[in-house]
LODREN-571625 format. One record per atom (N, C-alpha, C): residue in three letters; x, y, z. Coordinates in steps of 0.1 Angstrom, whole numbers, plus 5000, padded with zeros to 4 digits. Layout:
ALAXYZ;...
END
This chain:
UNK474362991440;UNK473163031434;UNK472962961420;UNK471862921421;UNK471662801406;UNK471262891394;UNK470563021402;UNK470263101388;UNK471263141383;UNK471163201370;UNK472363301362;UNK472063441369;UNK472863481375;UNK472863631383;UNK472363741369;UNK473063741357;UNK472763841350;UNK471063811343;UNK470663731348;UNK469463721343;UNK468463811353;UNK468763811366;UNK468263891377;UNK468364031371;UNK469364101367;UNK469664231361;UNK469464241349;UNK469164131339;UNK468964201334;UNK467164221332;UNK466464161338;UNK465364131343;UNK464864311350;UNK465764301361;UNK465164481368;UNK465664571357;UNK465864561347;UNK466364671338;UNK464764651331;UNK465064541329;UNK463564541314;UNK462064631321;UNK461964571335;UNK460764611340;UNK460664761347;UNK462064851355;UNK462064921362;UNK462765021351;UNK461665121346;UNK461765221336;UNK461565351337;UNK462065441335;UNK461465581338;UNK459865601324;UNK459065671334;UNK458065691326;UNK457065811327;UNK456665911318;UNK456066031316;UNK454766021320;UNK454065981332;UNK452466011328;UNK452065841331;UNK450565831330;UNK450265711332;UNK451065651321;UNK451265511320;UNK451865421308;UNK450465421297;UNK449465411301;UNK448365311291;UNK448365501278;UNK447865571282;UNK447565681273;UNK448965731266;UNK449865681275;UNK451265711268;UNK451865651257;UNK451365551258;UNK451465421249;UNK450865471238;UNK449565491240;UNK448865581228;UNK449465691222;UNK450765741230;UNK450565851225;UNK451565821217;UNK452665761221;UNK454065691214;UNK453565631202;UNK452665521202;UNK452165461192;UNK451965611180;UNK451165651182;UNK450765801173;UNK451965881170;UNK453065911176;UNK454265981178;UNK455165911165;UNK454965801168;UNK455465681158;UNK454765691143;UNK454165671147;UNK453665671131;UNK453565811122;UNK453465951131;UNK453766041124;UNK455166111120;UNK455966021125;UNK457466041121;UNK457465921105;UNK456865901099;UNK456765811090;UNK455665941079;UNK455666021079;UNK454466081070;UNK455366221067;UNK455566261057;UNK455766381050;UNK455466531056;UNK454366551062;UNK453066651068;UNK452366601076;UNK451966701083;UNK451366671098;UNK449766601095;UNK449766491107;UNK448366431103;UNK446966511105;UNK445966471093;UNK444366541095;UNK444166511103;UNK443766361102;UNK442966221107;UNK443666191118;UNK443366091128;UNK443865971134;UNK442965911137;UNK442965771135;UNK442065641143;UNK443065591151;UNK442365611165;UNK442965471175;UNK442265361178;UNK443065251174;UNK441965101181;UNK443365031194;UNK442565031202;UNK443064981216;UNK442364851223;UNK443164781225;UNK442464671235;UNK441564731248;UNK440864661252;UNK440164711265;UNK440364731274;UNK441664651279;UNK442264711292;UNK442564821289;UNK443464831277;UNK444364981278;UNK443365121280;UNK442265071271;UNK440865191274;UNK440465211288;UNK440265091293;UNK439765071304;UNK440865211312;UNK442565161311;UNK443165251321;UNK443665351316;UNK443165401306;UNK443365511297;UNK442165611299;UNK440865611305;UNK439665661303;UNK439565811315;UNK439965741328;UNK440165881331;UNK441265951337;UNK442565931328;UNK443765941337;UNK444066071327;UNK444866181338;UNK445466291329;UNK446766261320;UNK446866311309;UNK447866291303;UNK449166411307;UNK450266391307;UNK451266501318;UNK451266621305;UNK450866741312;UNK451066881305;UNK450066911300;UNK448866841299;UNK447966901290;UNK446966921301;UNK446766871310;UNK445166891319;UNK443866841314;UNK444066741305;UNK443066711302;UNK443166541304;UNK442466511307;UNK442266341305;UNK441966241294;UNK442266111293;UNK441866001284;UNK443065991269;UNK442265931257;UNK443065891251;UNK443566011237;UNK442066051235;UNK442266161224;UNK442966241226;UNK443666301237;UNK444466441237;UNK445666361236;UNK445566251243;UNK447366191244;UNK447866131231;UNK446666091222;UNK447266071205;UNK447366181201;UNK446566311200;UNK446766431191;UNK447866521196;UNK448266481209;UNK449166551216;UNK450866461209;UNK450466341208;UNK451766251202;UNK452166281190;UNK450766261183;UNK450966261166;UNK451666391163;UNK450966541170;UNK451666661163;UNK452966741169;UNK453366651183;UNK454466731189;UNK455066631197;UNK454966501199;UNK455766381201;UNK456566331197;UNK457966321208;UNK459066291201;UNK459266141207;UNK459066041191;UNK459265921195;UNK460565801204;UNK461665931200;UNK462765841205;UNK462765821221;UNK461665891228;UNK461765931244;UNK460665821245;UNK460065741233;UNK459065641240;UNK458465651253;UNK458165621268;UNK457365661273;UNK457465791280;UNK458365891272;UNK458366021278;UNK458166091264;UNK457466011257;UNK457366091243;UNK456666241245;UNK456066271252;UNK455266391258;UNK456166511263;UNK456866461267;UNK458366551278;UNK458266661267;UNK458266821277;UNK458466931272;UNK457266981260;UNK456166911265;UNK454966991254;UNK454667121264;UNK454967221251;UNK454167361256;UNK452267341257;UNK452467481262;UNK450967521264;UNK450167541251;UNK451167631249;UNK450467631229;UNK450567501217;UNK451267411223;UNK451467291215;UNK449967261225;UNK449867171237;UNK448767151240;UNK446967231235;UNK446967331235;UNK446367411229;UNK445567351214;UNK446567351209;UNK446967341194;UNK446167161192;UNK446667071201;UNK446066941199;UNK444466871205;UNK444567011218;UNK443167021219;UNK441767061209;UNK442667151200;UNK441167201192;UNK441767101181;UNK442466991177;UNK442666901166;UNK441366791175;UNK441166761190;UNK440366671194;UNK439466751191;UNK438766851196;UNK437366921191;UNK436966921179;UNK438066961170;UNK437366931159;UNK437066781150;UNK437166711164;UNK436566551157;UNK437466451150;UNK438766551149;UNK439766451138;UNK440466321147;UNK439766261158;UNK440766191165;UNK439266051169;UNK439165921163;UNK438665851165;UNK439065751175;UNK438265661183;UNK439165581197;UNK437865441192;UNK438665371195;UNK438165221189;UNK438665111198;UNK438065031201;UNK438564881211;UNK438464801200;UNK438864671208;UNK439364561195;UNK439364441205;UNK438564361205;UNK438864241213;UNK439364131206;UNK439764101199;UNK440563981199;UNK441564011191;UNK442264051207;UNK444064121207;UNK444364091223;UNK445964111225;UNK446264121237;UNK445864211248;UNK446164171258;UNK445764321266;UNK446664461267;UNK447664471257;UNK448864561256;UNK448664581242;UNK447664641233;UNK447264621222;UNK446964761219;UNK447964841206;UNK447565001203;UNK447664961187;UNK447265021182;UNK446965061161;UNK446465201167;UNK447565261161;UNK447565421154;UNK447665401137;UNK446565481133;UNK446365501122;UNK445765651119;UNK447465681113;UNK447065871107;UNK447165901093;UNK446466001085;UNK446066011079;UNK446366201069;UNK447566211068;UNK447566331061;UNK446966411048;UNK447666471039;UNK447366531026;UNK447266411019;UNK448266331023;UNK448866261005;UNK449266121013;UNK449166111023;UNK449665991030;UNK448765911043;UNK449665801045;UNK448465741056;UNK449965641064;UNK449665651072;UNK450365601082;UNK450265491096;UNK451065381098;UNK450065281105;UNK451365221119;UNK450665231124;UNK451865151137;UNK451265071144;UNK451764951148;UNK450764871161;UNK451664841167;UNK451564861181;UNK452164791194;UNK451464691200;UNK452164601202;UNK451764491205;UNK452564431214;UNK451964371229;UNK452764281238;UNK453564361246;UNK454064481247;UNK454864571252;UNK454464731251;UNK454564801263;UNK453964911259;UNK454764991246;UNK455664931245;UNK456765001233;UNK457364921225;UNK456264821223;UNK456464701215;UNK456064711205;UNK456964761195;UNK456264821181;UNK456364661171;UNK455464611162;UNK455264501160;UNK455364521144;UNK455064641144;UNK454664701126;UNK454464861124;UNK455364881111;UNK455065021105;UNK454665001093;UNK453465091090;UNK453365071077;UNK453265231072;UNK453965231060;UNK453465391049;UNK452465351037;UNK451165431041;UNK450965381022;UNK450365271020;UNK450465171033;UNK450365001031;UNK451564941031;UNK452465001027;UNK453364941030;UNK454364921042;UNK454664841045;UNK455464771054;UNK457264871051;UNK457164891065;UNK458765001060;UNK459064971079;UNK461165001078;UNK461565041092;UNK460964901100;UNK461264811091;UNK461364711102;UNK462764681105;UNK463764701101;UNK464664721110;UNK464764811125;UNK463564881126;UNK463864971134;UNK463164931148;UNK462064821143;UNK461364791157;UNK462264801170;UNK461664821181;UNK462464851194;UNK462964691195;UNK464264621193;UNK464464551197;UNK465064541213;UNK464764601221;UNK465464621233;UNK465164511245;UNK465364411253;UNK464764281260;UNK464064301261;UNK463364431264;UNK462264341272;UNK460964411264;UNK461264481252;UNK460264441241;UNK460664331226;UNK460764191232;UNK461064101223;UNK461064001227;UNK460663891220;UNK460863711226;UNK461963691234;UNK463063811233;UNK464063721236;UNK464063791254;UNK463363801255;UNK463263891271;UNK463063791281;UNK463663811298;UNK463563711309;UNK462263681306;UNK462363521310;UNK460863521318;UNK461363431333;UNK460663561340;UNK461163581357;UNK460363431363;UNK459563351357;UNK458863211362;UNK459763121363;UNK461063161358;UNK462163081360;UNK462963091373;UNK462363221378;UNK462963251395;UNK462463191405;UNK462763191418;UNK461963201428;UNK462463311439;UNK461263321445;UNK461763431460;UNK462763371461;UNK463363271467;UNK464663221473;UNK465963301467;UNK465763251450;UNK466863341445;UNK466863441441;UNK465863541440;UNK465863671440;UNK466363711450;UNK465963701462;UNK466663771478;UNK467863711475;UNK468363621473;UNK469663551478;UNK470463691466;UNK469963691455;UNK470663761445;UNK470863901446;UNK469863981457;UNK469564131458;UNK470264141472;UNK470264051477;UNK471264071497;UNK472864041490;UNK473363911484;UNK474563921486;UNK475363931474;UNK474964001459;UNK475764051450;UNK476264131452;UNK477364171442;UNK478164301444;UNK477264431442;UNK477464511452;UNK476364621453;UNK476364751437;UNK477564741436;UNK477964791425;UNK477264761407;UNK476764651412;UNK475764561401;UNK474364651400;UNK474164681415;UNK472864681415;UNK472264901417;UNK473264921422;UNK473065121427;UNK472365141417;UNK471965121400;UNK471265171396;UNK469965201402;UNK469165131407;UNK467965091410;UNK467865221416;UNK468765291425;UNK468565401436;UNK467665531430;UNK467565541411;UNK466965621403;UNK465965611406;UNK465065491409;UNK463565481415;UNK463365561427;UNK464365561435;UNK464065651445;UNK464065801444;UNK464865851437;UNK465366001435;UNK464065971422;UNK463665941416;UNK462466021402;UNK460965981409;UNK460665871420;UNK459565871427;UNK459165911440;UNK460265961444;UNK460466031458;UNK460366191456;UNK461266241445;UNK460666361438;UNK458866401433;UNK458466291430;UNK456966281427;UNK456166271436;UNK456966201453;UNK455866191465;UNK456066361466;UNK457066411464;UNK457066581471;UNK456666681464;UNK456466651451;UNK455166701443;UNK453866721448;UNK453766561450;UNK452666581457;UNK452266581469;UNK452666631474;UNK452666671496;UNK452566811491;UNK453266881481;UNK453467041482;UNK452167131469;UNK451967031462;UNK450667061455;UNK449366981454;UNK448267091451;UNK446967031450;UNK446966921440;UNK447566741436;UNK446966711426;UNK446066591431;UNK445266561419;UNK444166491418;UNK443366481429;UNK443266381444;UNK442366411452;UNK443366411469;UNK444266471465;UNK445166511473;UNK445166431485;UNK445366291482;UNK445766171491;UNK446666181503;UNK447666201498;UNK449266251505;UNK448966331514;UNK448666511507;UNK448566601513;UNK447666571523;UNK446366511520;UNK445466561531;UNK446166511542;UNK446466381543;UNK447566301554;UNK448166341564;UNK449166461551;UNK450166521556;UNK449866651566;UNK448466721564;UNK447966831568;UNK448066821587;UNK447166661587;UNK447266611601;UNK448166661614;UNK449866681606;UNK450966701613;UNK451566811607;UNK451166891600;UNK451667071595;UNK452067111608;UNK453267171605;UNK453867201591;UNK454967071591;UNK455767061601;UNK456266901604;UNK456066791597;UNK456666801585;UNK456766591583;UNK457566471592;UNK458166571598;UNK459066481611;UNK458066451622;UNK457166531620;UNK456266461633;UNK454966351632;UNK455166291621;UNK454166151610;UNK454766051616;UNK454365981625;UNK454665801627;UNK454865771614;UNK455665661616;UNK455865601602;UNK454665501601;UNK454165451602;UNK452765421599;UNK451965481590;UNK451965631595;UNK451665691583;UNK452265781574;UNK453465751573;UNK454465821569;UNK454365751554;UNK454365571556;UNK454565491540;UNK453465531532;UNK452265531538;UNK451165521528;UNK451065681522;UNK451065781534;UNK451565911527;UNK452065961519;UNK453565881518;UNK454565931508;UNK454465861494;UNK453765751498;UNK453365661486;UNK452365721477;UNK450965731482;UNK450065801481;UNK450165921475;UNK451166031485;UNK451366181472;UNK452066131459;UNK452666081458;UNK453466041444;UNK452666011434;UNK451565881442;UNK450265891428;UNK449466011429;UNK449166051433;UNK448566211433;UNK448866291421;UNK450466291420;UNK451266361411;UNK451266331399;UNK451166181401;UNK451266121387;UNK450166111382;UNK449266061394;UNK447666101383;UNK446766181378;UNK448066321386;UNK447066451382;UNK447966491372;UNK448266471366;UNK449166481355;UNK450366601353;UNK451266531365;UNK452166581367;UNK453466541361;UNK454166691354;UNK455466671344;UNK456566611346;UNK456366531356;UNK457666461366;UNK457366271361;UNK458866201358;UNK458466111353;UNK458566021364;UNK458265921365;UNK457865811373;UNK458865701370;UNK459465591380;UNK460165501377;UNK459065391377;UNK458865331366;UNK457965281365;UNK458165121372;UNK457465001371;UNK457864851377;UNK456664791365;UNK457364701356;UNK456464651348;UNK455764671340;UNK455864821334;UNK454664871329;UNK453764981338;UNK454064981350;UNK453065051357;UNK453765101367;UNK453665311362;UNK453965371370;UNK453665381383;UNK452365341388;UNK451565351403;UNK452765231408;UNK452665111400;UNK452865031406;UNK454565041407;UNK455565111396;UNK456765141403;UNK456965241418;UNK455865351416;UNK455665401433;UNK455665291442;UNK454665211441;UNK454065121450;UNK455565031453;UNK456064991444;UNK457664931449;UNK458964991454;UNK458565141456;UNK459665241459;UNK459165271473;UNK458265381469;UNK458065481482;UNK458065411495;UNK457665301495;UNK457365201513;UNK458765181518;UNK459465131508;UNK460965121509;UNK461465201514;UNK461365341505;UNK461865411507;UNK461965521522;UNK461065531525;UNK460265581536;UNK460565501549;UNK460765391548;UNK461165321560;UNK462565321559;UNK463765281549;UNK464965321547;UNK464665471557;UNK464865551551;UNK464965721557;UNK464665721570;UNK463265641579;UNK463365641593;UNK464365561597;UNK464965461592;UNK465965381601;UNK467465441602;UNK467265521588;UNK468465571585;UNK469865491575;UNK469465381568;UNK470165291564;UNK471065381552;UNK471965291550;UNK472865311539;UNK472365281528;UNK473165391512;UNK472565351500;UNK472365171496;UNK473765091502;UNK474065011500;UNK472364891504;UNK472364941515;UNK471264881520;UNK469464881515;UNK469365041513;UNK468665051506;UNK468765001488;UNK469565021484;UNK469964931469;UNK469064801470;UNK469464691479;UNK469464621477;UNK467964571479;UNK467564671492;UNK466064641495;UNK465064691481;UNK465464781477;UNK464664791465;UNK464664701452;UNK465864651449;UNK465964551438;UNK465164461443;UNK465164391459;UNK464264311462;UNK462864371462;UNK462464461464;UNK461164511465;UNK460664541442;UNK461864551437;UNK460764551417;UNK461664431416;UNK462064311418;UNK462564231412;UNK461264121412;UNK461064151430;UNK459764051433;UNK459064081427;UNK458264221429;UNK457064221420;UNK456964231410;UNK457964171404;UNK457964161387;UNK457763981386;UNK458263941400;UNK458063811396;UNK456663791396;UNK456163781406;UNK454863761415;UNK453863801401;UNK453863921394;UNK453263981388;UNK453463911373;UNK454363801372;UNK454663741357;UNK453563631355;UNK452863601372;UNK452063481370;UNK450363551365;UNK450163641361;UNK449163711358;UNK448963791343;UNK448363821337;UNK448463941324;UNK448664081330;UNK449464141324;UNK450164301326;UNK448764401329;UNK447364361322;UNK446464461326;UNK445564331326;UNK444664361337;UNK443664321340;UNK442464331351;UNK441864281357;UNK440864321368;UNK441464361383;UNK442664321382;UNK443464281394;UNK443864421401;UNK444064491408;UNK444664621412;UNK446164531417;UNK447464561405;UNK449064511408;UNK449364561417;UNK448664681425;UNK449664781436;UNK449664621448;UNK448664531449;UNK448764441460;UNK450164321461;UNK450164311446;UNK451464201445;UNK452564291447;UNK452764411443;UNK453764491444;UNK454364541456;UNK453364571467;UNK453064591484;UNK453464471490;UNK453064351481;UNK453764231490;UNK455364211486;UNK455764231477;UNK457064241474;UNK458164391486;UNK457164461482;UNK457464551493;UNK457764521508;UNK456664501512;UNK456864421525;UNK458064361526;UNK458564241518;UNK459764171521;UNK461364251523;UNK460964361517;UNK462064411510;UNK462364511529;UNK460864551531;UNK460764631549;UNK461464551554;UNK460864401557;UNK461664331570;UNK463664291566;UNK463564311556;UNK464964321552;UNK465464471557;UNK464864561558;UNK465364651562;UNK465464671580;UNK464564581581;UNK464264601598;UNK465064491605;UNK465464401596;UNK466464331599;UNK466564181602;UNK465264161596;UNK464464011598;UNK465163931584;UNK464363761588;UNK464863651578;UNK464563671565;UNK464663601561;UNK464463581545;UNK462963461548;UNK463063361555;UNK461963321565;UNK460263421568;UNK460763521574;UNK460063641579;UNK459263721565;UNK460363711557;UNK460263861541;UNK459163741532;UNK459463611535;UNK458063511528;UNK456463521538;UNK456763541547;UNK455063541557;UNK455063671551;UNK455563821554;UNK455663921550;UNK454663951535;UNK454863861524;UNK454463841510;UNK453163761517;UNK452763711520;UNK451963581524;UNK450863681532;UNK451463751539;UNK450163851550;UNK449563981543;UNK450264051530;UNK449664161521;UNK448964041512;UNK449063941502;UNK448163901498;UNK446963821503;UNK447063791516;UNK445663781526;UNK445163861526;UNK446063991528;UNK444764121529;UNK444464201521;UNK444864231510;UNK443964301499;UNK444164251481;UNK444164111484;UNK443964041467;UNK442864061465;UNK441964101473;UNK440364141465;UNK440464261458;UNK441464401453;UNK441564461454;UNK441364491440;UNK440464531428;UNK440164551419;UNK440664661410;UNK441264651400;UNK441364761390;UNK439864811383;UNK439964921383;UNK438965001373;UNK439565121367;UNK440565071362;UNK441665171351;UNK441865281363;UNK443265351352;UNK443865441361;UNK443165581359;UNK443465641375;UNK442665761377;UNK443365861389;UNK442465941390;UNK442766031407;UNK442565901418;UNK441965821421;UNK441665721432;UNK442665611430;UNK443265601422;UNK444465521423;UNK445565531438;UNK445765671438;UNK446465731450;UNK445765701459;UNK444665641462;UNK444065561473;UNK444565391475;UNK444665381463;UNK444865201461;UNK446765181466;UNK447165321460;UNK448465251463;UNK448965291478;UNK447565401485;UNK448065421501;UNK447665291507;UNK446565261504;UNK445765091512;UNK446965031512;UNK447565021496;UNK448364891493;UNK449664881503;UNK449865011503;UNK451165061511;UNK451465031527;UNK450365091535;UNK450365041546;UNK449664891551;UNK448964831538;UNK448764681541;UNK450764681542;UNK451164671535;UNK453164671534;UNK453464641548;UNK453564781550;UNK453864841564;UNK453464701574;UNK451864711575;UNK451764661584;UNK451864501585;UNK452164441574;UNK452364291573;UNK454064291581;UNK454564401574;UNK456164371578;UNK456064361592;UNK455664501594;UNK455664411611;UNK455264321622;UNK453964271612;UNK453464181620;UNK454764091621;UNK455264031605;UNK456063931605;UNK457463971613;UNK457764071618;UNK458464071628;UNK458264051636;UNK457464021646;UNK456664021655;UNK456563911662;UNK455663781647;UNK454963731654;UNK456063621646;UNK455763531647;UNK456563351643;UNK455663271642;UNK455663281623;UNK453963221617;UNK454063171605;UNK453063131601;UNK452663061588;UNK451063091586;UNK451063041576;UNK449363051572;UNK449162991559;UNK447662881561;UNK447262851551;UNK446262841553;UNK445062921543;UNK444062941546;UNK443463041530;UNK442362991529;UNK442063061515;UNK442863061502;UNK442963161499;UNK443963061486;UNK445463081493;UNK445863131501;UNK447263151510;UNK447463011517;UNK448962981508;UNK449762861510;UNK450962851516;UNK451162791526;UNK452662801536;UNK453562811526;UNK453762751519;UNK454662791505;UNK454462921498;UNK455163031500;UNK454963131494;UNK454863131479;UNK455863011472;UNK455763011462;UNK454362951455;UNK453762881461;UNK452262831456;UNK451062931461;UNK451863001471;UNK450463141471;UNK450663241457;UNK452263271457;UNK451963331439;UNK451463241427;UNK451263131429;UNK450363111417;UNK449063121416;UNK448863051431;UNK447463061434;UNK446863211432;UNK447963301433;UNK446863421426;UNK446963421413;UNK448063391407;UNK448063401395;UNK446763351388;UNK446663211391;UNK444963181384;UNK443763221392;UNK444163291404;UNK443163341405;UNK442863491396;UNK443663501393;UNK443663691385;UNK443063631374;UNK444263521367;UNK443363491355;UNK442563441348;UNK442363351354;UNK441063301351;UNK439363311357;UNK439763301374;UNK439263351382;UNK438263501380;UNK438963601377;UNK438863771375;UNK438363781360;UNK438663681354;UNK438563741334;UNK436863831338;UNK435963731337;UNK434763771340;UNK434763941343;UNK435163961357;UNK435664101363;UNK435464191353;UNK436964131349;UNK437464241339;UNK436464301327;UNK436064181321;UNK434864221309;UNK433664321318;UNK433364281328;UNK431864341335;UNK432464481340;UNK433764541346;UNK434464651344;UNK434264751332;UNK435064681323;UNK434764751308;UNK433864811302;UNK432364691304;UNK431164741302;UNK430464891307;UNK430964811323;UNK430564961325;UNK430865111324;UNK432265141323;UNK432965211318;UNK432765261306;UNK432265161298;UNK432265241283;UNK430765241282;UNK430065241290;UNK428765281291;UNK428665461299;UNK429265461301;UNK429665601305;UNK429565701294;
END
């Protein structure tokens, strides 16, 4: 293997994270959580200015524990009862009366929300405002990429920025991989390298059974699951992946207290790298070992795939993610490494049209589609003994991930702006 193996690990560490609630409002809320740990007394004021993506997937998603949606409850909920060292679980353990309490701080007006276009697409300024003080934080480039604190105006605790890899320059960049050596690195390392990863399954597998067993958001999963009551043993797996996938965003988008292993920034999209896996592991019956390794293959890929594009954009990532997935299936079903590239090659044929319009209840739609596109690619590529070039899909797996890559970005920019607009014409 030509790559450096620890660059593979340390790679799924940076991207595969536990996370509270969607990332984009969370971010907000850390950002604000942050800066009021820098102030004497609790904040009047707060101004948030956010890039547009982040608005964009911040607009109608629940924030976890409060029941309410968007960005103002998840800053006033940060600033006055967020504990910053939990970064994207800065929210973990808000009461009803703390919620309460930050709801009537947003009614009474003290919480302003602001975009900012010429910034990145991972772009937060919290700016709060007490008796005697004022307080400033920006994240920048990482959802927990604190870039600057200020008290007063002044500049303080820059020692303290999150230096952690994969909020800093000095972090992988996975363009240095290819599929080849990711699989080669996720099938035949020491397994013992890798068992971490199994946390994705036990914190998003807990979240698909949230949501199977409760009403949230537009009950994706559940309704699925109704089909075959009381029996989940009696679901084809066909529809077993998109089900299990699907309730988990349910949970998470109905703003459920259960944290998510996230893939890159995006909790849907760490479901979308777990649940298919996981759900097909469980019918075959495979070992942790086996499962380990299919999942490192299933967020290693889609952290690659997903490096050739910007972290928010017009793009719905559950599709690059599904195709990573995919590969990670026919490794479980027992196919090539040959097979696990058509595999990637047959989900982005079929839903790279697949558009973000920020995160919400219908997300758990995007990551069921995305899921059984999975499913059903893996098997084709079991099946059938193929290739395809056609559209922007290149016999070279590796030139079909770029070809989306500029298709996302350059391609989609447009998208993305005409999204936004409408959104914030709402």
């Amino acid at each position: 293997m030509t790559q450096d193996v620890s660059q593979y690990l340390r790679f799924l560490k940076e991207i595969a994270r536990p996370a509270l609630g969607c990332t984009d409002p969370i971010c907000a809320a850390y950002a604000a959580a942050e800066a009021a740990a820098l102030l004497e007394s609790k904040a009047e004021k707060i101004e948030i200015t956010v890039s547009k993506n982040l608005f964009k997937n911040a607009l109608d998603v629940f924030v976890p524990g409060t029941g309410a949606v968007g960005i103002p409850i998840a800053v006033a909920s940060g600033a006055l009862f967020g504990r910053p060292e939990l970064k994207l679980q800065c929210l973990q353990g808000i009461k009803k009366s703390e919620v309460d309490t930050a709801l009537a701080f947003v009614e009474q007006g003290r919480v302003t929300v602001n975009t900012k276009n010429d910034c990145g697409p991972l772009y937060c300024h919290a700016k709060l405002v007490s008796e005697t003080q004022q307080a400033e934080v920006i994240i920048d480039g990482g959802y927990t990429r604190v870039i600057s604190r200020k008290l007063c105006g002044e500049e303080v605790g820059a020692d303290e920025v999150d230096n952690s890899p994969a909020d800093t320059e000095d972090r992988v960049d996975p363009r240095q991989f290819t599929i080849a050596g990711i699989y080669e690195f996720c099938t035949t390392s020491e397994v013992e390298q890798l068992s971490f990863v199994l946390e994705a399954r036990d914190l998003n597998k807990a979240l698909s059974e949230e949501g199977l067993s409760h009403g949230y958001g537009l009950q994706v999963g559940r309704s699925m699951l109704d089909d075959f009551a009381p029996d989940e043993a009696n679901v084809p797996l066909a529809i077993k992946v998109p089900m299990r996938s699907a309730a988990a965003s349910d949970a998470r988008m109905g703003g459920s207290t259960l944290p998510a292993m996230s893939n890159y920034g995006s909790g849907n999209q760490g479901i979308a790298a777990t649940m298919p896996v996981v759900a097909v592991a469980e019918h075959l019956g495979v070992d942790e070992e086996r499962l380990a390794r299919a999942l490192c293959l299933s967020h290693i890929g889609a952290g690659y795939i997903k490096s050739y594009y910007p972290p928010l954009s017009a793009y719905c990532g559950n599709s690059a993610t599904c195709a990573a997935g995919a590969a990670a299936m026919v490794y479980l079903l027992g196919g090539s490494f040959e097979q696990s590239c058509y595999a990637i090659n047959l989900v982005l044929a079929d839903i790279s049209g697949m558009v973000c319009d920020g995160a919400k209840a219908s997300c758990a739609l995007k990551v069921g589609s995305a899921a059984s596109s999975a499913y059903k690619a893996a098997t084709i590529a079991m099946k059938v003994d193929g290739s395809m070039c056609m559209g922007v899909i290149a016999d070279e797996v590796e030139v079909t991930i770029r070809n989306l890559g500029a298709l996302v970005t350059t391609g989609m920019a447009k998208t993305d702006d005409e999204i936004f607009s409408i959104m914030a014409d709402r």
